[in-house]
N, C-alpha and C positions, 0 to 999 in steps of 0.2 A: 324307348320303343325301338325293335331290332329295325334296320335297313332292310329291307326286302329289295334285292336287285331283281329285275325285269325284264331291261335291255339286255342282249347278246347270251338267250339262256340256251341257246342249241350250243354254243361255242362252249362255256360254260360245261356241259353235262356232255360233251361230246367222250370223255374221258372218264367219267363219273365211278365210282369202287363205291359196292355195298358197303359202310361200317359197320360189325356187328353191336360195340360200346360194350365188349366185354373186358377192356383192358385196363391198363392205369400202368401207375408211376413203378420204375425198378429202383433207379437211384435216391440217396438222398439227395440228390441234387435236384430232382425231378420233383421229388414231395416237397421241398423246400418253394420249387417254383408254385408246385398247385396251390398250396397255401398262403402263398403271395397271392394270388389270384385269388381265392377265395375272400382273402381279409380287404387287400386292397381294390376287388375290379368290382368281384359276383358281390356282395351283403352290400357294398357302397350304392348298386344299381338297383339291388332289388328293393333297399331302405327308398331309394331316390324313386321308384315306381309306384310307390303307396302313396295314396291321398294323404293330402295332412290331419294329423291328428288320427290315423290309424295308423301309423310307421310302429311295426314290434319288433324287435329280432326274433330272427328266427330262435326254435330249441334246438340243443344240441343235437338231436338228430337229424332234425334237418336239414342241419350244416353238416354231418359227416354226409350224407347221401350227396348232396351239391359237393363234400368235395371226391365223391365215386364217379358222379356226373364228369365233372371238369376232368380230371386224371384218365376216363373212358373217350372222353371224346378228344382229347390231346394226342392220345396214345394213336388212337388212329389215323389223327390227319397230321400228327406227325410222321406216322408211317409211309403216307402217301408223300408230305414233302419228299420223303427221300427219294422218291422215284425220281422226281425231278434232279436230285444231283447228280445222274447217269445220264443228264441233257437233255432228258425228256420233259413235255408237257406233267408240271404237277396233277393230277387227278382230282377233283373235286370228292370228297364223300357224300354218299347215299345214303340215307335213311327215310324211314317211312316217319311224317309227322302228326297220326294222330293218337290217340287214347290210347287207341287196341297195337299201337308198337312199341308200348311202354311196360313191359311185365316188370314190377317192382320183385316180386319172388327170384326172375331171371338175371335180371339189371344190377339190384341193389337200391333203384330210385326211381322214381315214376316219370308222368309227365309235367306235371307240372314242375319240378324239379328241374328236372332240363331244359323246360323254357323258360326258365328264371334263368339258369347258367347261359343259355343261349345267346338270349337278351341282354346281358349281362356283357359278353365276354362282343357281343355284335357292338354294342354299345359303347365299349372303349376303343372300339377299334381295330380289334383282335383277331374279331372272325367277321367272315363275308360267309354272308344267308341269300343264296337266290330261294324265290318262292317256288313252290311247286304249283301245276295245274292239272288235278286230277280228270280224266276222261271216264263218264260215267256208263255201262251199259249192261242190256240183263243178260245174266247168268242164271240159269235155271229159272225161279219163280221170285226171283226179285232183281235188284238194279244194286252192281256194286262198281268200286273201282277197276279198271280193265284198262291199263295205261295212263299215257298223259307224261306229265312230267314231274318226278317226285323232288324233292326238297334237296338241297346238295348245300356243303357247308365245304369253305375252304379257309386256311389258316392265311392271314394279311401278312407283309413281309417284316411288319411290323413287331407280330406276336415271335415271330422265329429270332427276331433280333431282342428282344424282352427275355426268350429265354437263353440265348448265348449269354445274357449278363448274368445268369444264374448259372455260367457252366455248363447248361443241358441244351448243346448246339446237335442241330438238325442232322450234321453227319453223322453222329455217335447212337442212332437211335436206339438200338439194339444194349446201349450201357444203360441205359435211362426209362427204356421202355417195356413194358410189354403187354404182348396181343391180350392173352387168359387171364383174371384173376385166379382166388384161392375159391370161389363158387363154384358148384358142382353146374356143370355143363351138363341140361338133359333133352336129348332131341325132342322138335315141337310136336304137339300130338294131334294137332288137327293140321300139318300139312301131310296131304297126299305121298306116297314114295312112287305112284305112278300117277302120270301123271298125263293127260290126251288132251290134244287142242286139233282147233279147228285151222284150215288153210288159212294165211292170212289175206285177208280180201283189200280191196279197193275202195274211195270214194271221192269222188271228183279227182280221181289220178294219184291221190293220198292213200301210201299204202299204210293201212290199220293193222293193230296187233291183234293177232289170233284169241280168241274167247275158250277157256277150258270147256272141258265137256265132262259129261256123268260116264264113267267109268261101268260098265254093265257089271258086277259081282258076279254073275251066274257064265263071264267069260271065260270057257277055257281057258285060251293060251292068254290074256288077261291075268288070270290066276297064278300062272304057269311063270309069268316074269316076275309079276309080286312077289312071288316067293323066292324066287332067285336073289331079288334085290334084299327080303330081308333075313336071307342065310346071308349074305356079305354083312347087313349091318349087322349083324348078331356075330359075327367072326370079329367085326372091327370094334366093338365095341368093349370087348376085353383085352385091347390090343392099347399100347401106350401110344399116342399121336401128340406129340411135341410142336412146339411152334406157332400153333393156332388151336382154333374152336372150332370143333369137327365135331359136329352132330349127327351125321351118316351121311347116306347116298339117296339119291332119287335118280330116277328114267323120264325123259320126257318126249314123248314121239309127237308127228306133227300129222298135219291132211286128215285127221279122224273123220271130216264130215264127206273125204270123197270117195267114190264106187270102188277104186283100187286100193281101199285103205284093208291091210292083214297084220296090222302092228307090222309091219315093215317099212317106217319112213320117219327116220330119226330116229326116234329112242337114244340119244346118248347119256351119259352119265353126268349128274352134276352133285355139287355137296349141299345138301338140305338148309333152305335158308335158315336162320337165327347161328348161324357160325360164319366164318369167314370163306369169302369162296377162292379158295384156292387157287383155283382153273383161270380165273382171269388174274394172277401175278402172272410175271414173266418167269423162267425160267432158272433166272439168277436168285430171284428173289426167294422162288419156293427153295431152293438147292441152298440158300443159307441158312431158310427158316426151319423147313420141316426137320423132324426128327422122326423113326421108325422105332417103336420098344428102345429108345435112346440112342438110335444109330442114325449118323450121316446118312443120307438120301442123293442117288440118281436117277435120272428120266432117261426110263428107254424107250425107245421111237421108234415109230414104222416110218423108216424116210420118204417121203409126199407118198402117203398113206391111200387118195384118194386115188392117184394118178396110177401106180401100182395097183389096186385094185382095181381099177378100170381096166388094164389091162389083161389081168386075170383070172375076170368075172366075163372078157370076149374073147378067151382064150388067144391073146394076139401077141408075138415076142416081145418081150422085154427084158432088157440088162440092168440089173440091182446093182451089179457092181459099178457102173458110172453113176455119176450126179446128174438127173434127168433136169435139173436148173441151169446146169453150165453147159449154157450154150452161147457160140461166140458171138461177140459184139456187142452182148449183153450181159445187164451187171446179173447175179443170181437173184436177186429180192426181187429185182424187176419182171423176172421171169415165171419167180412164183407167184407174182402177182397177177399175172396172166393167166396162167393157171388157175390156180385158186377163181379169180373170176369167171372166164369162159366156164368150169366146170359147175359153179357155184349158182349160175342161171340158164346150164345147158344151153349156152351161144356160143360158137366158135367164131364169131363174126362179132364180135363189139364194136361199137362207133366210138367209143367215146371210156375210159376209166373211168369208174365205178366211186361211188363218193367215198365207200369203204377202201377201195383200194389206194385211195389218194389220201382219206386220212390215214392209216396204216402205214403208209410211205412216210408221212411227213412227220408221223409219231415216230417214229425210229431215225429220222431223220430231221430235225427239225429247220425249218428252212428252203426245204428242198421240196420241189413240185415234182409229181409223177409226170403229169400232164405235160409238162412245159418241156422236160425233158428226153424223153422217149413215147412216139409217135404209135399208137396201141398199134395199130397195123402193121408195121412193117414188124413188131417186136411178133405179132400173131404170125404172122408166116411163116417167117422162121421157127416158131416154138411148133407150129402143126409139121413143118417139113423135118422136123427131131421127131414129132410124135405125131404118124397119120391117124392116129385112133380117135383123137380129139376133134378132126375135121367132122365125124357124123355125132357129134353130142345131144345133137337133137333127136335122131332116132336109133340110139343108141341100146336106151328100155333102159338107161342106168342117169337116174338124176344125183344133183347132191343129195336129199333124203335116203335115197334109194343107198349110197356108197356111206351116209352116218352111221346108216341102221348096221350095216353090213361089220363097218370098222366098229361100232357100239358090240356087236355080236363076237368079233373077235377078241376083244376086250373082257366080255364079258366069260367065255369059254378060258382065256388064259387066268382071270383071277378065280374063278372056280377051281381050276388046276393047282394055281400057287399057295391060295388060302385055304379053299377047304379040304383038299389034299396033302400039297405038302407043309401047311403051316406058315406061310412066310405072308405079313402084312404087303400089299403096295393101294395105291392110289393111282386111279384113272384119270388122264387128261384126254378125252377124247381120242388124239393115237399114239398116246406114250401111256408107259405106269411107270409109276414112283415109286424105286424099288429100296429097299435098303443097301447101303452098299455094297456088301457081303454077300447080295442074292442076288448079285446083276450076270450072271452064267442063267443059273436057273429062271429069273425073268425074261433073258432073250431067247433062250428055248423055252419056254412057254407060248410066247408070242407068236413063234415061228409058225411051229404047232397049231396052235389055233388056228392061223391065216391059214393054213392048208387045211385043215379043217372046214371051214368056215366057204371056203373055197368050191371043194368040192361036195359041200353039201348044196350049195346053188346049182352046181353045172352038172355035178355027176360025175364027173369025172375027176383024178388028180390035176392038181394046180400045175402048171408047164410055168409058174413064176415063183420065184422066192424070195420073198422079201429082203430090203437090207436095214437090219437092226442097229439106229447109232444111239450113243450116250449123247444128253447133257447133263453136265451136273452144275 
């Protein structure tokens, strides 16, 4: 019977990465291990889980699907240990645990499958299963899932030491592993590419997550983005995407149920679930993974995208060429997390660091308190006496929503430019795209371009700022 942990599940999922379970073993080293596994951990548990006198082995197909199972789910939370060896908090993996997340056509194995290997591999000790607790509430004319907290599975320190004795140690992931199989990857058909939610509300001081909402058809500009988004996936989809499981794009805007809502409030980009979501690796990690029609990949940036925008949308001076974070006495992460905050709930006045901003801090830092160390006020003073723009955030007329939608917009007008003009694949991160190496000239003048674009289609007039475009690769 798998261990279902219970205590400490916020800490737990604090960290949490979708797994898609598209991948499996590269090495022989790897298939050697899953088949250790298979023979020695999964058929020994699942024999031991039958009543007596019904124990059968499995058929041969059911044991190659357990071992698609086992090699899919390794692949990914061996993916994830690695995070950890750059000193960070290992991430839990996310998956959804019932019937309808199980596409045998998609997968290679269903569900029952998987919770035999589950059980199996929980069972020896291998893997840690906290349970999930779904939140139920209606959406249109019936009652479905709408948060909560889903099922996360992480690898024991145990299982990573079992497979060093095979050779296939957690550093090397990249020899032993990988994201894709040889199955044709094909976008889900019944998720939305646009996608509308409501504000998220309150209850008893518990902030709840937003409920989707029915998208009107007969919506203009509704219309008018859908198609945007699937001339991109239709560009990308005869494009080679290396690295991972890219099934296209989606928009997802927010506040749909309030008076000011004009599809201007959010809408950013993300990658269509049943693939890997890209957007939440780091940096390093997409910059080793991805591949472009077979080419190296860089992220080019709108350097504090928001902040610059803000600027620019109240027409107010601003220097691109300095570091709007290096300000003295203060470390720079410190500063954008001040930033990032105050803008993020239009307060220039916080009491107190942000739970996000302190996990964040301590993710990249482990060990290290934001709080304990730097006193949010005085660090706010000084960041408002660099930047007076940010003292009126509150009636400003420019929230965060308000600066997603905008930088979503700018994003969206430069990959229009890049792909279905001039041909050249990239990938949106919210304020970078993922350029090929080769196209990072033409990526940064695209970007540029649009922000002034994008700019003076708000105000009316040309943009008096201009952005500064940096690489990371």
């Amino acid at each position: 019977m798998t261990e279902l942990v219970a205590a400490g599940r916020s800490r737990v999922r604090h960290a949490a990465r979708l797994i898609p379970l598209l991948g499996g073993p590269r090495s022989v080293e790897a298939e050697t291990f899953v088949s250790h596994l298979i023979q020695e951990r999964v058929l020994p548990g699942l024999l031991a889980s039958m009543s007596e006198g019904h124990r059968k082995a499995p058929r041969a197909t059911s044991i190659e699907k357990m071992r698609r199972a086992t090699g899919a789910l390794l692949a990914d939370l061996f993916d994830l240990w690695a995070e950890g060896e750059h000193g960070k908090a290992v991430p839990a993996g996310l998956h959804g645990a019932s019937r309808g997340d199980f596409s045998v056509e998609r997968l290679g194995f269903g569900y029952d499958i998987f919770v035999a290997v589950r059980d199996a591999l929980a069972g020896a000790g291998l893997l840690q299963v906290t349970a999930g607790a779904p939140r139920w509430a209606p959406v249109f004319d019936r009652f479905t899932v709408r948060g909560g907290d889903a099922t996360t599975y992480r690898l024991t320190q145990e299982a990573v030491d079992l497979a060093s004795s095979f050779q296939v140690p957690a550093s090397a992931w990249g020899t032993h592993w990988r994201r894709t199989s040889d199955r044709n990857l094909t976008a889900p058909t019944d998720v939305p590419r646009l996608v509308l939610r409501t504000k998220p509300g309150r209850v008893a001081g518990k902030k709840q997550d937003p409920v989707d909402l029915q998208v009107d058809p007969s919506d203009i500009r509704a219309r008018s983005i859908l198609s945007g988004i699937e001339s991109l996936n239709g560009f990308l989809r005869d494009q080679s995407i290396g690295g991972l499981a890219f099934p296209g794009l989606r928009r997802i805007f927010s506040n749909g149920d309030q008076t000011d809502f004009e599809w201007n409030k959010g809408g950013r980009y993300y990658s269509l679930p049943g693939g890997h979501r890209y957007e939440a690796w780091g940096a390093e990690k997409r910059g080793e993974s991805i591949k472009l029609n077979g080419e190296p990949v860089v992220e080019v940036d709108l350097r504090a995208s928001h902040l610059t925008l803000l600027h620019a949308l109240l027409r107010e001076p601003f220097s691109s060429d300095a570091d709007p974070y290096d300000i003295e006495d203060w470390p720079r992460a410190v500063v954008k997390a001040w930033v990032s905050q105050a803008i993020g709930a239009s307060n220039p006045v916080p009491r107190q660091w942000s739970k996000t901003s302190e996990a964040e801090y301590e993710a990249e830092r482990p060990g290290q308190f934001l709080g304990e160390a730097f006193p949010i006020r005085q660090v706010g003073a000084d960041v408002k006496t660099r930047h007076p723009v940010l003292v009126d955030l509150r009636v400003c007329g420019f929230g965060a929503l308000d600066l997603q939608y905008h930088e979503a917009e700018i994003l969206r007008l430069a990959m229009e430019d890049l792909m279905l003009t001039q041909g050249i694949p990239v990938l949106p991160i919210h304020d970078a795209l993922i350029s090929p190496c080769s196209k990072v000239l033409e990526t940064q003048r695209a970007l540029v371009r649009a922000f002034s674009t994008q700019v003076e289609r708000v105000t009316g007039r040309p943009s008096l700022v201009h952005p500064k475009v940096t690489l990371k690769s």
